[in-house]
C-alpha positions as CSV (number, residue, x, y, z in Angstrom):
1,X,0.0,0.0,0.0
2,X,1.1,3.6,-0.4
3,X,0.6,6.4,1.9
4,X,0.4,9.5,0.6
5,X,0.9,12.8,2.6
6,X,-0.2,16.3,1.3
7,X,1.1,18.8,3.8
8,X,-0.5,21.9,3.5
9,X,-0.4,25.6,5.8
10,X,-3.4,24.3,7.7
11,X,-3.7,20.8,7.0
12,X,-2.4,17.9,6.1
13,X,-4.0,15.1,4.2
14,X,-3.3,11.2,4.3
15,X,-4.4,9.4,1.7
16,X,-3.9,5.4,1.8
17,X,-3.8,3.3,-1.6
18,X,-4.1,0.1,-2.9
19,X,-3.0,0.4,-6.4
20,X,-4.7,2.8,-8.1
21,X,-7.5,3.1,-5.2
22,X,-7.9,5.5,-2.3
23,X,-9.0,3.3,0.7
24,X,-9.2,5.7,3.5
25,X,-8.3,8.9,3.9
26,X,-7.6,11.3,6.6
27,X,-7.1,15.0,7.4
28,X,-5.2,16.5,10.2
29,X,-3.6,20.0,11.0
30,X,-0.4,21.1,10.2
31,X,1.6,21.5,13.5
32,X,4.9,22.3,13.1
33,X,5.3,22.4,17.3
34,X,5.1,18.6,17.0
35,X,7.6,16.0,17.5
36,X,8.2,13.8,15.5
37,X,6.9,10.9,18.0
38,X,3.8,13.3,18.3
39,X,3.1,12.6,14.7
40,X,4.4,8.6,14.7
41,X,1.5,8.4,16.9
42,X,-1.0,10.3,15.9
43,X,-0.5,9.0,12.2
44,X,-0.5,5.0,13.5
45,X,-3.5,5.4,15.2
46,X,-5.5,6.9,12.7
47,X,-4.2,3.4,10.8
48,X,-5.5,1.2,13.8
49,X,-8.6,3.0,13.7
50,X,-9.2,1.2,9.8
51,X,-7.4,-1.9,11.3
52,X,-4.1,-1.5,9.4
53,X,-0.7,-2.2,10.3
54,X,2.2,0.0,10.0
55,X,4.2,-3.1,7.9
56,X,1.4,-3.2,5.2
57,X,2.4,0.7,3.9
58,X,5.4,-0.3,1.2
59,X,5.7,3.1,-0.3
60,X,5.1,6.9,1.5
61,X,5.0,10.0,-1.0
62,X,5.0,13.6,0.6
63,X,4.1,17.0,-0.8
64,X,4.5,19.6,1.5
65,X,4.0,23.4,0.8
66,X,5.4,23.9,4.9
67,X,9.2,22.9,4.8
68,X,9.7,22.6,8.2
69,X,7.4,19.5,8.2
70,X,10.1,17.9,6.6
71,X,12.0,17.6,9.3
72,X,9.5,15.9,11.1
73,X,8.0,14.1,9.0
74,X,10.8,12.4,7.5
75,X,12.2,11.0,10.6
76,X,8.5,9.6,11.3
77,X,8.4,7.3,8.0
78,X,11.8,5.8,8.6
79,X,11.1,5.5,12.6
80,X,7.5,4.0,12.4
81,X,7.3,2.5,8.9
82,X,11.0,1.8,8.3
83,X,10.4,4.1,4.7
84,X,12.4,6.7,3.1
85,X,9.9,9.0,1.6
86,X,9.6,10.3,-2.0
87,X,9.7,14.0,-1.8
88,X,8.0,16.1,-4.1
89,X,10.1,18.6,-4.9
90,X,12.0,20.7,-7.9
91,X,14.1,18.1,-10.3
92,X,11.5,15.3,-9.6
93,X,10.3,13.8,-12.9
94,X,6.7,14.0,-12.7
95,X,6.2,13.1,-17.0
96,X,4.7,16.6,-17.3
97,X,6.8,18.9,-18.7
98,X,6.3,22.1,-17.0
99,X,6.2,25.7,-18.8
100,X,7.1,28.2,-16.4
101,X,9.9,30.5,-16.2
102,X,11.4,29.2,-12.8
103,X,9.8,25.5,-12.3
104,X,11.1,25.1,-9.2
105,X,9.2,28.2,-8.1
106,X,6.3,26.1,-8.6
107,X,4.9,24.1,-5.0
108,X,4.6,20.6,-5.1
109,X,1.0,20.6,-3.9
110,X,0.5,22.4,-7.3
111,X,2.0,19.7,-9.5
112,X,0.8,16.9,-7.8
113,X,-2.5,18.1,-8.4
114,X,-2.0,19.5,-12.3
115,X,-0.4,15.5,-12.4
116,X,-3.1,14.0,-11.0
117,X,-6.1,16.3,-12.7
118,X,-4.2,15.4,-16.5
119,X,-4.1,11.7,-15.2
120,X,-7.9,11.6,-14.5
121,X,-9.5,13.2,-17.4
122,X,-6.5,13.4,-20.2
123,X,-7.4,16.7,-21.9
124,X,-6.9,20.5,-21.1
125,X,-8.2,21.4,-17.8
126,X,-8.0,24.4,-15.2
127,X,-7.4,23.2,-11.7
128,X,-8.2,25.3,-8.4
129,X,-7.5,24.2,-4.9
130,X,-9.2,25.8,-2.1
131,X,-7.2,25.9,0.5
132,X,-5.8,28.7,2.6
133,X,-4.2,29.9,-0.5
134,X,-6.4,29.6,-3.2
135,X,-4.8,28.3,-6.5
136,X,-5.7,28.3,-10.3
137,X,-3.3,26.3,-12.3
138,X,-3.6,25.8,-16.6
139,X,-2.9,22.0,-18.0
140,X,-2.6,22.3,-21.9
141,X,-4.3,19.3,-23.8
142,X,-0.6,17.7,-24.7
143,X,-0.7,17.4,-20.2
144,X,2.0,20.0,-19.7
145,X,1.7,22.7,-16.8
146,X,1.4,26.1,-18.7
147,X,1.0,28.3,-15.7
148,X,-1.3,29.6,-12.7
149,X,-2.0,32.1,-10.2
150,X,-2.8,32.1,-6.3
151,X,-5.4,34.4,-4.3
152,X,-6.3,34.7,-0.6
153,X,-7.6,31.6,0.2
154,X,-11.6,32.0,1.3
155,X,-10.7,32.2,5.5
156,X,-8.0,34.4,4.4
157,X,-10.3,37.3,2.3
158,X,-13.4,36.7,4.9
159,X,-11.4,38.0,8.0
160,X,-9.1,40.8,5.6
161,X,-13.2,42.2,4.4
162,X,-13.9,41.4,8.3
163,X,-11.2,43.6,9.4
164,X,-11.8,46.3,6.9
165,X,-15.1,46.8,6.4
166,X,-17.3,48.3,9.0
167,X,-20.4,47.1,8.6
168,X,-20.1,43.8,7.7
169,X,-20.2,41.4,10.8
170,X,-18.0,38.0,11.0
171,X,-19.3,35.1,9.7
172,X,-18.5,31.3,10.8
């Protein structure tokens, strides 16, 4: 099985795979205060929660937009699953050639998901992520990443208008 981490400013996701399918899932916040034993922990029993065992992952993949997460979770796949993890990062070959004038400006949460988007449909596609950022990312038909753009993400510009605008009261 593969686990696959997508560490993001305010959370991060697990996803667990058997081949090509998603068999749980889990989502978490990103605490960069944790130990790494903090996170061992926390992440093996959200598996014994599904009834899985730590020995069954073969393979962990991490994108992470938060780099001090790294250095925690890295020690936490080869201390509780006895893994080195694949790192998304600049240099990795992904198969999709990416147009942009400084690719390795480009975050790994942003190629995973262009990757994973062109692998699903296999034609032309805009992709937005709402997260605390909020991202819009271009995918030509031929599956290379042309380009994108980030905005405040929707928490973000709800407590900015909050802040600045007199009238208008907080919303949860």
């Amino acid at each position: 099985m593969l686990l696959a981490i997508d560490v993001g400013n305010t959370d991060t996701v697990l996803g667990l795979y058997d081949e090509e399918e998603l068999i749980h899932d889990w989502r978490i916040r990103t605490v960069v205060d944790h130990t790494v034993d903090e996170y061992g922990m926390l992440i093996l029993n959200l598996y014994k929660t599904r009834r899985v065992r730590s020995r069954e992952i073969k393979d962990i993949i991490i994108s992470c937009v938060v780099p001090p997460m790294l250095n925690i979770l890295e020690p936490v796949c080869r201390k509780y699953f006895a893994i080195k993890p694949f790192i998304v990062g600049p240099g990795i070959r992904t198969g999709m050639p990416i147009f942009y004038d400084n690719p390795r400006e480009v975050g790994a949460d942003r190629i995973v998901n262009a990757v994973a988007a062109y692998e699903r449909h296999k034609r032309a596609l805009i992709i937005v992520d709402f997260g605390t950022a909020t991202t819009f990312d271009y995918v030509s038909a031929k599956g290379e990443y042309m380009g994108g753009c980030i905005s405040p993400g929707i928490m973000i510009s709800s407590e900015a208008l909050f802040a600045r605008a007199a009238k208008l009261p907080r919303v949860e």
